[in-house]
N, C-alpha and C positions, 0 to 999 in steps of 0.2 A: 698314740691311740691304737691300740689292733680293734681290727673290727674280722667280724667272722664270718664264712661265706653263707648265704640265704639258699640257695640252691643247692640241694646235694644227690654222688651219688645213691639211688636204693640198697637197701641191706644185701638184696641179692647178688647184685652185681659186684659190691663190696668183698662177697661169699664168694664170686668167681674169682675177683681179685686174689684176696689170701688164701687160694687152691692154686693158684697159676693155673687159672680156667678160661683167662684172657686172650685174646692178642695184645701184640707185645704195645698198637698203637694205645690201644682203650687201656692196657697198664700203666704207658706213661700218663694219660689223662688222666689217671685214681690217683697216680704219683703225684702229679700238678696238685690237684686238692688238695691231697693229702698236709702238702706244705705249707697250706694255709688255712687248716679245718683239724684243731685239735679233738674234738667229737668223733669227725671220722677215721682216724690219727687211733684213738682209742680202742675204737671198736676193730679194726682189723687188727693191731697190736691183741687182743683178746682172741680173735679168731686164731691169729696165727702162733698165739702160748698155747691153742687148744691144739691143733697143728702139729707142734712141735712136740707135745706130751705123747703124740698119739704114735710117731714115728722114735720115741724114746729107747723102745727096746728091737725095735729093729736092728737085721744084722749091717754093718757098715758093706759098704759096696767097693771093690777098689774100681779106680781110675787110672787107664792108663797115660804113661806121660805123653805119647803120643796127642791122645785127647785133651792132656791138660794144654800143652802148647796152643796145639790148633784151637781154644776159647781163647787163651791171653792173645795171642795173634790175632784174634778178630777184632779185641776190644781196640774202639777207634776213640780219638779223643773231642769235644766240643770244642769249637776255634774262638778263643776267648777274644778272639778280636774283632768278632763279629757283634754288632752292636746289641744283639739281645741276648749276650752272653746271663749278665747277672741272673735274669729271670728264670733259665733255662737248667739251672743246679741240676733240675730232676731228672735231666736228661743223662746224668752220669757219665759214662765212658764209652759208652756203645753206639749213640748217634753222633751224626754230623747231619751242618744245613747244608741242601743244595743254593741251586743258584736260582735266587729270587728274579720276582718279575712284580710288574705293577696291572693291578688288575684294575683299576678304576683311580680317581685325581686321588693321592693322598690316602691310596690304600695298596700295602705290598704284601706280596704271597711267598713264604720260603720253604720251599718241602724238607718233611725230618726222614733222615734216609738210616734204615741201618741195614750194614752191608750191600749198600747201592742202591738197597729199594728203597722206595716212598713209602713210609708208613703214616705221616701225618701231616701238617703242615703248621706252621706260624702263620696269621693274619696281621697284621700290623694294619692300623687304620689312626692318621693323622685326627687331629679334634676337628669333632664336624664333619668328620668324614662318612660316603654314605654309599653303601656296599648297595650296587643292583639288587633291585628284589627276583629273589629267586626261591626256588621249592627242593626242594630234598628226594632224588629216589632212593635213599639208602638212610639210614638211621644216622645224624651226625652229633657227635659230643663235642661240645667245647669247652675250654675251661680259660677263664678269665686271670689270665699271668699280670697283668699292668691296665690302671683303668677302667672305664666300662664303655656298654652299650647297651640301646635298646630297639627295643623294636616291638612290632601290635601285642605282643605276648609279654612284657615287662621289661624291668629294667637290670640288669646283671654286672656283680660288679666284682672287684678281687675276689679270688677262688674260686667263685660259683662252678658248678658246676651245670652245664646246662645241653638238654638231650632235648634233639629234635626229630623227631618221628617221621615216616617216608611219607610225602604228600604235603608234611608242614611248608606252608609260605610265608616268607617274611621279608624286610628291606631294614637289616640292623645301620644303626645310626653311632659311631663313636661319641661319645654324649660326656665327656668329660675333657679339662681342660689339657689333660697328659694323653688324651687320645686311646684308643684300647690296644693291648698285645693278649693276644687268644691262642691258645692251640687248641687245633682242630684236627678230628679223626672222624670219617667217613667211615662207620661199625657195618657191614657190610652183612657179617654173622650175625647178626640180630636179629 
């Protein structure tokens, strides 16, 4: 059965996506979706044919090999032997997980670093599990990889995509029998 996500991101933001008008966290969170939201999947796939028309007659730029090395050098690989390998596809070749911690019974936190920093984080929350209620000073995106939760604001489940606003309060609950895996990015630029 595919079922489609309920939550998604705005056209706008979708708009900053296929300009690469993001940080790199809040693009992997559109990527997340993406994987799971053939709608959304669509509509950038059309922004970025309008995109690519628009730079068509443009002159080619060279690149030096200098330059080219120093990108493949950078590019880092995802440690498939980490247990939320499968989910994390979208994360491609550029991040790696830090080293997790457990932030309450049956919920662990692993930050998505690329090139050493922190740009996001994995939430892992065992079933039943039930994250402190807390508030938000900064704009947080999550996106629902395995799972769901909820909490006073609704119920969120594979792919959602789900934006909480600086002030929001809530006490999410893992509410399903497989427990939830979320990645999460604290939009700062928002």
């Amino acid at each position: 059965m595919n079922i489609s996500p309920i939550h998604h991101p705005d056209e706008m933001l979708l708009f900053a996506y296929a300009t690469g008008s993001v940080d790199l966290g809040v693009a992997y969170a559109v990527v997340a979706h993406l994987q799971f939201c053939p709608s959304c999947r669509s509509f950038v796939t059309a922004l970025e044919r309008i995109g690519g028309a628009a730079f068509a007659d443009a002159e080619p730029q060279a690149v030096s090999r200098a330059c080219r090395d120093r990108v493949m050098a950078g590019l880092e690989r995802v440690d498939t032997s980490e247990p939320f390998a499968a989910p994390l596809r979208f994360l491609g070749h550029a991040a790696v997980l830090g080293n997790g911690c457990e932030l309450a019974p049956k919920i662990r936190q692993v930050p998505v670093l690329v090139r050493g920093m922190p740009i996001a984080a994995l939430l892992e929350g065992g079933p039943g599990a039930v994250l402190p209620a807390h508030s938000h000073a900064s704009r947080e995106i999550v996106v629902i990889l395995a799972g769901s939760y909820s909490d006073d604001t609704g119920r969120f489940g594979l792919g959602d995509f789900v934006v909480s606003e600086p002030g929001t309060a809530h006490q999410p609950i893992a509410d399903s029998i497989e427990g939830c895996l979320c990645y999460i990015v604290n939009d700062i630029a928002a």
